[in-house]
The first five atom37 places (N, CA, C, CB, O) and aatype in JSON, in Angstrom:
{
  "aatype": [20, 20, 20, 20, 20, 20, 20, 20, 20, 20, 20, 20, 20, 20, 20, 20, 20, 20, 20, 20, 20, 20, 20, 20, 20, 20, 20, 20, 20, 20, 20, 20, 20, 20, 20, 20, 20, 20, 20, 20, 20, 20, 20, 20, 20, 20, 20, 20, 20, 20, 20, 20, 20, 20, 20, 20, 20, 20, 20, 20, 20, 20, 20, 20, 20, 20, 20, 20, 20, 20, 20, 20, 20, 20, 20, 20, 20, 20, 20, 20, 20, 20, 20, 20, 20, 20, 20, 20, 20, 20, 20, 20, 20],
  "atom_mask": [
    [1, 1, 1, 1, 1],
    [1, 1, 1, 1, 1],
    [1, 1, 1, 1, 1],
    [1, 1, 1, 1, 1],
    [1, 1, 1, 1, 1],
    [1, 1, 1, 1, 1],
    [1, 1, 1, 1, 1],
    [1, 1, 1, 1, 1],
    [1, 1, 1, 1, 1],
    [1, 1, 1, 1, 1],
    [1, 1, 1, 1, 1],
    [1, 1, 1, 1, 1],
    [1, 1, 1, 1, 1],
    [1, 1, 1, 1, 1],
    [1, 1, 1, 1, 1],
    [1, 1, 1, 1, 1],
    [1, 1, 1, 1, 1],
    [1, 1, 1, 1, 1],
    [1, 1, 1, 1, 1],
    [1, 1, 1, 1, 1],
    [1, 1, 1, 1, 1],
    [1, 1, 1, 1, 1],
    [1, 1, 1, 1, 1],
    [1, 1, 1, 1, 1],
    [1, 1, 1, 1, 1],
    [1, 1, 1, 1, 1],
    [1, 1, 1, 1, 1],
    [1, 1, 1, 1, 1],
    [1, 1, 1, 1, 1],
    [1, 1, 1, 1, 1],
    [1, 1, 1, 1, 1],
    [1, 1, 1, 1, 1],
    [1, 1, 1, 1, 1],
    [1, 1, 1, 1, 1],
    [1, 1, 1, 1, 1],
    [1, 1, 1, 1, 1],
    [1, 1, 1, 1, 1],
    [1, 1, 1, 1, 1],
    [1, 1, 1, 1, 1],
    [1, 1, 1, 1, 1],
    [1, 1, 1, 1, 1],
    [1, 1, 1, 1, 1],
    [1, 1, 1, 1, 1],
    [1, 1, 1, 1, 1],
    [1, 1, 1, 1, 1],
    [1, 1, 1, 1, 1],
    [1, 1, 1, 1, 1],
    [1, 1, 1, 1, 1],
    [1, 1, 1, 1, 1],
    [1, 1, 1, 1, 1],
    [1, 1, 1, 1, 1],
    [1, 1, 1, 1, 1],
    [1, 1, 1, 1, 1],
    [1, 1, 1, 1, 1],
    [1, 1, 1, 1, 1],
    [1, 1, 1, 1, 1],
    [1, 1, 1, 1, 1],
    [1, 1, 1, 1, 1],
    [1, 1, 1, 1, 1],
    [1, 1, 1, 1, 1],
    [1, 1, 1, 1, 1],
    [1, 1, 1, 1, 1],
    [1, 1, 1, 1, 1],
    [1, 1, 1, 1, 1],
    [1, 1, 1, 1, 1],
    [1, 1, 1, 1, 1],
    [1, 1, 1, 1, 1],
    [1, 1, 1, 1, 1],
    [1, 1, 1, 1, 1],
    [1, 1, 1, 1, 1],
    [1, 1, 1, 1, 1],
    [1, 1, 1, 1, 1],
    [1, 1, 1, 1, 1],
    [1, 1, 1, 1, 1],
    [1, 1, 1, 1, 1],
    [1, 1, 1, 1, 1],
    [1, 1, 1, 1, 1],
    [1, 1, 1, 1, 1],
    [1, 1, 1, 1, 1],
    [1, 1, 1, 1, 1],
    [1, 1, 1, 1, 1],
    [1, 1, 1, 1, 1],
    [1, 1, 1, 1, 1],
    [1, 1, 1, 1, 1],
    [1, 1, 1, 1, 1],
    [1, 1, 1, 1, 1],
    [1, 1, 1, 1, 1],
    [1, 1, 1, 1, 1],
    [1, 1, 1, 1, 1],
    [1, 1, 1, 1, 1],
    [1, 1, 1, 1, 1],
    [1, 1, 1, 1, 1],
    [1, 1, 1, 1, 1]
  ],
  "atom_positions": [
    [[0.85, -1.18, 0.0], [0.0, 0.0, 0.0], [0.89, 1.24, 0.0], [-0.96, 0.0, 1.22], [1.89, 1.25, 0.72]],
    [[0.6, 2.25, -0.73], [1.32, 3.59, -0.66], [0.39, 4.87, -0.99], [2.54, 3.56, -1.7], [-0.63, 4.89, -1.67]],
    [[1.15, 6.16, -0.17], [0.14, 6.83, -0.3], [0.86, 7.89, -1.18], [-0.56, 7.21, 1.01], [2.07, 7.9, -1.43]],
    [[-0.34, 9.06, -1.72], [0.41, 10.23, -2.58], [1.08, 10.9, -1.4], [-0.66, 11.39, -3.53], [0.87, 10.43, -0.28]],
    [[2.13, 12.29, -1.59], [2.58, 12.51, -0.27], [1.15, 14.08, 0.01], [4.79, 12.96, -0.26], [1.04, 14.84, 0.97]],
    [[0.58, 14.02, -0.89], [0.12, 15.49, -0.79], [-1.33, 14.88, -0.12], [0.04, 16.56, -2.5], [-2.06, 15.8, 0.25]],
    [[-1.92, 13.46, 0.12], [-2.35, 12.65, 0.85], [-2.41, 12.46, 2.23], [-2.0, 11.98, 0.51], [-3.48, 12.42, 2.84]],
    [[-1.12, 12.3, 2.86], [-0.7, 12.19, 3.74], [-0.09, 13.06, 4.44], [-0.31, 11.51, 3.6], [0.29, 12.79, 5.58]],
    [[0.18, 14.66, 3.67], [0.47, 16.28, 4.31], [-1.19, 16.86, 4.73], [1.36, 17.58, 2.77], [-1.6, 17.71, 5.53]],
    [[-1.66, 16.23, 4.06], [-3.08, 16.83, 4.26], [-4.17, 16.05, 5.78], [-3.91, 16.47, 2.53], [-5.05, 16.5, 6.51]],
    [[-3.81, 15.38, 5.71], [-3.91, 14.28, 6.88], [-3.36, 14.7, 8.36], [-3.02, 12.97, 6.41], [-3.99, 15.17, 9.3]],
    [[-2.03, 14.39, 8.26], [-1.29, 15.0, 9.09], [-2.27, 16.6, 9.38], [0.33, 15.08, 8.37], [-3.28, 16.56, 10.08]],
    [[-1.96, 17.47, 8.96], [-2.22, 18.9, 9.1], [-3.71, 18.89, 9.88], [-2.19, 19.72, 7.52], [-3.99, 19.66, 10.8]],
    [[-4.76, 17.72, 9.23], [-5.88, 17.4, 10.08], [-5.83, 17.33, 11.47], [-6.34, 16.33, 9.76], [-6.4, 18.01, 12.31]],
    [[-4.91, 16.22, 11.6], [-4.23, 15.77, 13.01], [-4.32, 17.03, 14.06], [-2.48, 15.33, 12.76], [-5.0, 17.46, 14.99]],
    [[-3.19, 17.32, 13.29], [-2.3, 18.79, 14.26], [-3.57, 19.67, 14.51], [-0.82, 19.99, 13.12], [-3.9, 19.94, 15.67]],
    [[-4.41, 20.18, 13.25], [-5.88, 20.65, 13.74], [-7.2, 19.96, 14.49], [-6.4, 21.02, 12.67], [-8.34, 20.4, 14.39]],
    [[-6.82, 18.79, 15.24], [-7.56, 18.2, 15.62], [-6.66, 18.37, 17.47], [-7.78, 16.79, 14.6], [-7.16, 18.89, 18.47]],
    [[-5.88, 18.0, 17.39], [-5.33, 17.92, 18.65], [-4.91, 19.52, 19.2], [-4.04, 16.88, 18.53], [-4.73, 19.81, 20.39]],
    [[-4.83, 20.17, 18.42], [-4.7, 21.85, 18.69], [-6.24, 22.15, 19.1], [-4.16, 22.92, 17.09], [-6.38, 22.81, 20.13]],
    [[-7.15, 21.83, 18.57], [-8.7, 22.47, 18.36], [-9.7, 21.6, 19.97], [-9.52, 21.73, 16.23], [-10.8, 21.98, 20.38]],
    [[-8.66, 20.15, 20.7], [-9.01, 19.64, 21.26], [-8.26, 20.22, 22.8], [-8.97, 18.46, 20.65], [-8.88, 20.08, 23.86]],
    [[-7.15, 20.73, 22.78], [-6.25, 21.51, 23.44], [-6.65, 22.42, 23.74], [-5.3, 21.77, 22.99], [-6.16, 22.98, 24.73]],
    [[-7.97, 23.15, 22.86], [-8.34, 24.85, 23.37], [-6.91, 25.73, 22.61], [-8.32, 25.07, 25.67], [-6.39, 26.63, 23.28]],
    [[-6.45, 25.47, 21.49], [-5.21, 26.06, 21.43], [-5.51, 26.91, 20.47], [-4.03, 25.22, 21.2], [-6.44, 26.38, 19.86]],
    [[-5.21, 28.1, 19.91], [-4.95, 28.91, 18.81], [-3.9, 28.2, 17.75], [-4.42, 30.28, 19.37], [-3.44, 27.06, 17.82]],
    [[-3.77, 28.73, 17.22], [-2.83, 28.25, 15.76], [-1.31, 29.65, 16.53], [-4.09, 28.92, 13.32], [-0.09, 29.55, 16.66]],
    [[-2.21, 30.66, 16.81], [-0.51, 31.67, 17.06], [-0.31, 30.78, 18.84], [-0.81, 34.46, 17.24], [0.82, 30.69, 19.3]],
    [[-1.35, 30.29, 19.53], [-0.64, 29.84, 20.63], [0.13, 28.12, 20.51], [-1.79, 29.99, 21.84], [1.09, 27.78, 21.2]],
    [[-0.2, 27.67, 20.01], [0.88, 26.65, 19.14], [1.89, 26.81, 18.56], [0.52, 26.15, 18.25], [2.9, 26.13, 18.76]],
    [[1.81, 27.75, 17.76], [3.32, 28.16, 17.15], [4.26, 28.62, 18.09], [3.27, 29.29, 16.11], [5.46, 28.39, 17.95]],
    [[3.66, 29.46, 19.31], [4.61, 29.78, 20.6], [4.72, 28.7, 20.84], [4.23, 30.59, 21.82], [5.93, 28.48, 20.71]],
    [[3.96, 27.3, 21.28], [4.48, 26.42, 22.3], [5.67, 26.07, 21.27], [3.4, 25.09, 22.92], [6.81, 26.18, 21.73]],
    [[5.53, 25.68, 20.0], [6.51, 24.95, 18.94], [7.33, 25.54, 18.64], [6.12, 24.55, 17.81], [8.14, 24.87, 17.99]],
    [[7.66, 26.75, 18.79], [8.26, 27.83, 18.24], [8.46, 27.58, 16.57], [9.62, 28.06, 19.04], [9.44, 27.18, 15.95]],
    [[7.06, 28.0, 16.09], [7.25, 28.13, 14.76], [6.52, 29.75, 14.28], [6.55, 26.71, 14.04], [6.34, 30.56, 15.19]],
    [[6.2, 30.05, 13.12], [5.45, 30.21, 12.89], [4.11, 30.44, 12.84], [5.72, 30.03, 12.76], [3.58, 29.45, 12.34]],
    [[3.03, 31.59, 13.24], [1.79, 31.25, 12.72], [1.53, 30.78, 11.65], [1.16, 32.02, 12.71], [0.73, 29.85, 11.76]],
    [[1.93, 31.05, 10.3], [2.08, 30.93, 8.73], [2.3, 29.86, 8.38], [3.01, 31.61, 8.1], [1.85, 29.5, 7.3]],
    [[3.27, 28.77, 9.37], [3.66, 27.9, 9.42], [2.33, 26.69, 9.79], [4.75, 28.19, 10.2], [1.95, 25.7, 9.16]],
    [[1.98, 27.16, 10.76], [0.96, 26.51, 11.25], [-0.31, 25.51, 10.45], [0.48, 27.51, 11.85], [-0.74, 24.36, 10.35]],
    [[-0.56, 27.22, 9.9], [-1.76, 27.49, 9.04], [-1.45, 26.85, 7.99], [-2.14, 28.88, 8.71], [-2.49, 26.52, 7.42]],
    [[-0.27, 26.39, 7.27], [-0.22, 25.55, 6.08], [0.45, 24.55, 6.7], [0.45, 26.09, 4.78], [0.83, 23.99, 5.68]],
    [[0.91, 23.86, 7.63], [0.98, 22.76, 7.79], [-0.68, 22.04, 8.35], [2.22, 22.71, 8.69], [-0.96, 20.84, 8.26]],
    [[-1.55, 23.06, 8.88], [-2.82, 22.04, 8.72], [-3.92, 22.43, 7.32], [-3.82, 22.18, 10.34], [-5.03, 21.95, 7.06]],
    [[-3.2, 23.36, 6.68], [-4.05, 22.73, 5.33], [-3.22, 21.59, 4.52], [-4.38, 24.06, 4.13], [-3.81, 20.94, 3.65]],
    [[-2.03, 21.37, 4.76], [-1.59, 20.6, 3.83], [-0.89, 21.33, 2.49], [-2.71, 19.8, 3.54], [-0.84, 21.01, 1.3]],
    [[-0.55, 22.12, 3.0], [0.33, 23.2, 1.96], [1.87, 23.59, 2.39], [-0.52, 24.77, 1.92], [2.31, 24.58, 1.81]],
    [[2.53, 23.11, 3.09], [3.67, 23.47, 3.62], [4.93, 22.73, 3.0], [3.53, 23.28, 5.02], [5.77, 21.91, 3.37]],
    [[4.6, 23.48, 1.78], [5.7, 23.05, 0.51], [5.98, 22.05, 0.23], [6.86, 23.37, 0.51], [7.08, 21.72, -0.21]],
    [[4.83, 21.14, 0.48], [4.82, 19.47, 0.24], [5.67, 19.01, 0.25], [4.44, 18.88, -0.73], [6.14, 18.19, -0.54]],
    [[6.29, 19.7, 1.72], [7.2, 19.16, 3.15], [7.54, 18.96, 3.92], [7.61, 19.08, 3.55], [8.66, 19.48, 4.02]],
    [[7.14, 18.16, 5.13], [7.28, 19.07, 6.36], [8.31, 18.48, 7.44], [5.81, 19.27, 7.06], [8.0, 17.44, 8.02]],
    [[9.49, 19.1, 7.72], [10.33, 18.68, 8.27], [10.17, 17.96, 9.61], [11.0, 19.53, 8.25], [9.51, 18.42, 10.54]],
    [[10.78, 16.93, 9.63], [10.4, 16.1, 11.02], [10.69, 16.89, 12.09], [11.18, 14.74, 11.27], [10.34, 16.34, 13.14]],
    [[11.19, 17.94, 12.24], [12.18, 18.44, 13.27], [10.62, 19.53, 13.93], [14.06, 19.45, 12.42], [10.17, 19.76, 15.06]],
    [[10.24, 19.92, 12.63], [8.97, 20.47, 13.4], [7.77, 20.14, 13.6], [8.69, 21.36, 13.1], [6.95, 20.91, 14.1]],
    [[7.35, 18.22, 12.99], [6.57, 17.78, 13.68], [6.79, 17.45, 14.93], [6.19, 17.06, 13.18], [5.95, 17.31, 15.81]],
    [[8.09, 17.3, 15.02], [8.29, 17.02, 16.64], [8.23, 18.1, 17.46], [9.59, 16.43, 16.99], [8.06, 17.86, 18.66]],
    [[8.34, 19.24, 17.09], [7.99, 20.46, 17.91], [6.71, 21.16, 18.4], [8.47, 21.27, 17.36], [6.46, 21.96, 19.3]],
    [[5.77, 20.32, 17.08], [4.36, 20.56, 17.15], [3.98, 20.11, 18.05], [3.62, 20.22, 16.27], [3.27, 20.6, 18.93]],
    [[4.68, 18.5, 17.89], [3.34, 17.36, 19.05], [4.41, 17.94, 20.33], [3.25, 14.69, 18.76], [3.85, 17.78, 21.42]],
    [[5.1, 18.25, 20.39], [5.61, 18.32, 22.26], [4.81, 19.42, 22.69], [7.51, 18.77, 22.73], [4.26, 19.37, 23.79]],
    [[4.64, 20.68, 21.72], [3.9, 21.49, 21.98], [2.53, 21.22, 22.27], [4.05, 22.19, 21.22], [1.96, 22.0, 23.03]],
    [[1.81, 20.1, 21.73], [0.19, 19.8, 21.73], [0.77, 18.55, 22.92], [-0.83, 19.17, 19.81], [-0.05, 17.63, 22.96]],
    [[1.57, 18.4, 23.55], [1.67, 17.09, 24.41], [1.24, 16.14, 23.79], [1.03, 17.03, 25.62], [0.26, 15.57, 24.27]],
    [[1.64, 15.79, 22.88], [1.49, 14.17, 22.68], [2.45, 13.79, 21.71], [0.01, 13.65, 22.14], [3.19, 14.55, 21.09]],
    [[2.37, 12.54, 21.64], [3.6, 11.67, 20.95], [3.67, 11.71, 19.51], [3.52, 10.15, 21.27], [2.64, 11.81, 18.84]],
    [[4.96, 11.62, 18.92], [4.76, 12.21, 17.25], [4.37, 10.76, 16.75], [6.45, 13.0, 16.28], [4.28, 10.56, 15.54]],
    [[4.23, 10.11, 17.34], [3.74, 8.87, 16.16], [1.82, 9.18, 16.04], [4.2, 6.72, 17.02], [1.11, 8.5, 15.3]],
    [[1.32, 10.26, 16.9], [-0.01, 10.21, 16.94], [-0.63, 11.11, 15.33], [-0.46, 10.95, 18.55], [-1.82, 11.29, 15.04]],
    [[0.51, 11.52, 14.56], [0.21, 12.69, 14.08], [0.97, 12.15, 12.56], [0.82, 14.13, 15.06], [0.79, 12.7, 11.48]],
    [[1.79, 11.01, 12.78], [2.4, 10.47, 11.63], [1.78, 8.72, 10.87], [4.01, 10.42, 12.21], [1.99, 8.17, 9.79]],
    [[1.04, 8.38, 11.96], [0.41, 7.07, 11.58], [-0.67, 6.89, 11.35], [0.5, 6.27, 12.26], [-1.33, 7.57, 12.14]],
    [[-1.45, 6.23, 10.56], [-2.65, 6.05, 10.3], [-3.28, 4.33, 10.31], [-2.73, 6.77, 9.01], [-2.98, 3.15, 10.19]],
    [[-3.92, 4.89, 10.45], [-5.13, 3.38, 10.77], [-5.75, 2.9, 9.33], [-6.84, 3.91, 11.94], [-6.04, 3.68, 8.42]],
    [[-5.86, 1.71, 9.3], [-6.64, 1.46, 8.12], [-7.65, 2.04, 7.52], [-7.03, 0.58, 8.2], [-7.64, 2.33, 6.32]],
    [[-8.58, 2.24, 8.3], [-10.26, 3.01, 8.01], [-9.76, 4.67, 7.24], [-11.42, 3.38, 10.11], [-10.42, 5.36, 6.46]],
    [[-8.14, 4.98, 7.91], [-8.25, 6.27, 7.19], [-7.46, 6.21, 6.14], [-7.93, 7.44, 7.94], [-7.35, 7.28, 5.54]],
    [[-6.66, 5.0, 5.56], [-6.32, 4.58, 4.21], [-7.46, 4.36, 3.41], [-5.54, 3.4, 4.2], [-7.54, 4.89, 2.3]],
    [[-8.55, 3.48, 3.96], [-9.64, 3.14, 3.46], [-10.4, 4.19, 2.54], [-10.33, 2.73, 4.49], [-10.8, 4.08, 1.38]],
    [[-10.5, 5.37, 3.54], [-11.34, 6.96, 3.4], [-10.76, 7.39, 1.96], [-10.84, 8.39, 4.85], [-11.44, 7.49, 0.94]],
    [[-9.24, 7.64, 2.08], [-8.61, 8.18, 1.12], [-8.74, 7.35, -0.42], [-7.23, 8.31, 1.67], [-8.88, 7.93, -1.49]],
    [[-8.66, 5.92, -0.23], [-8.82, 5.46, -1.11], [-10.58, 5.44, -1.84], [-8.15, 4.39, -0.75], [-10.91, 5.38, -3.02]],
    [[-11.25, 5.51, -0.86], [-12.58, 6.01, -1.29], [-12.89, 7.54, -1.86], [-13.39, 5.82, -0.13], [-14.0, 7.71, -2.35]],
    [[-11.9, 8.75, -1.82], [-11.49, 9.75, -2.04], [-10.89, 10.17, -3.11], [-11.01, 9.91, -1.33], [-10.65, 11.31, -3.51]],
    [[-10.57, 8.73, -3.72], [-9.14, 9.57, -4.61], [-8.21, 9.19, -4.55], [-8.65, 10.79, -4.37], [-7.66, 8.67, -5.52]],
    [[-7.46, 9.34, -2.9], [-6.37, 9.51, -2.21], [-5.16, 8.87, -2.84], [-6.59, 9.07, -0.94], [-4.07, 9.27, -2.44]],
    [[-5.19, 7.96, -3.76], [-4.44, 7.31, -4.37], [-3.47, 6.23, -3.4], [-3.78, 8.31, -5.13], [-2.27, 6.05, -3.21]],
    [[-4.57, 5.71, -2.98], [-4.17, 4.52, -1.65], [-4.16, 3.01, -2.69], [-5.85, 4.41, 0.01], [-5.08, 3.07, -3.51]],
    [[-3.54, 2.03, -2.78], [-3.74, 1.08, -3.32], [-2.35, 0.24, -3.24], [-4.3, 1.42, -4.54], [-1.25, 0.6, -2.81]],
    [[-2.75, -0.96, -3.79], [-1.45, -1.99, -3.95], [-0.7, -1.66, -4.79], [-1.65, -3.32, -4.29], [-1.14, -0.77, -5.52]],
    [[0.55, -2.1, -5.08], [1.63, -1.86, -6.35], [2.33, -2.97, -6.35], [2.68, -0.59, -6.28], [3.23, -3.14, -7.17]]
  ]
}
């Protein structure tokens, strides 16, 4: 199974807006905890962050949202499933 990467930036960025939005957090009070960016933020949860996003600041994200970076990098079947019901370009090779 493999995914597109612009698939799986878009996903991710869900994440980070899911665990920020569950936190009570702002997007500029995240970027303080992470020290990034607001700008940064905002296109790493649309899935626009130069269809790249350096590990160094997913790990800065999730310490900032307290939780573990595998929560924000792994996916479950049902949401391979979704994507491939989507489009997502999920499938065998």
């Amino acid at each position: 199974m493999y995914a597109d990467k612009d698939t799986v930036f878009k996903q991710i960025g869900a994440k980070v807006a899911y665990y920020r939005n569950i936190r009570h957090l702002t997007q500029k009070e995240l970027a303080i905890l992470a020290h990034v960016s607001v700008s940064s933020i905002g296109r790493i949860e649309r899935g626009k962050y130069n269809h790249n996003v350096p590990m160094s600041i997913l790990i800065d994200i999730a310490n900032g949202l307290g939780i573990d970076i595998s929560l924000l990098v792994t996916f479950e079947e049902k949401e391979k499933q979704i994507w491939w019901e989507e489009g997502g370009n999920i499938g065998a090779k």
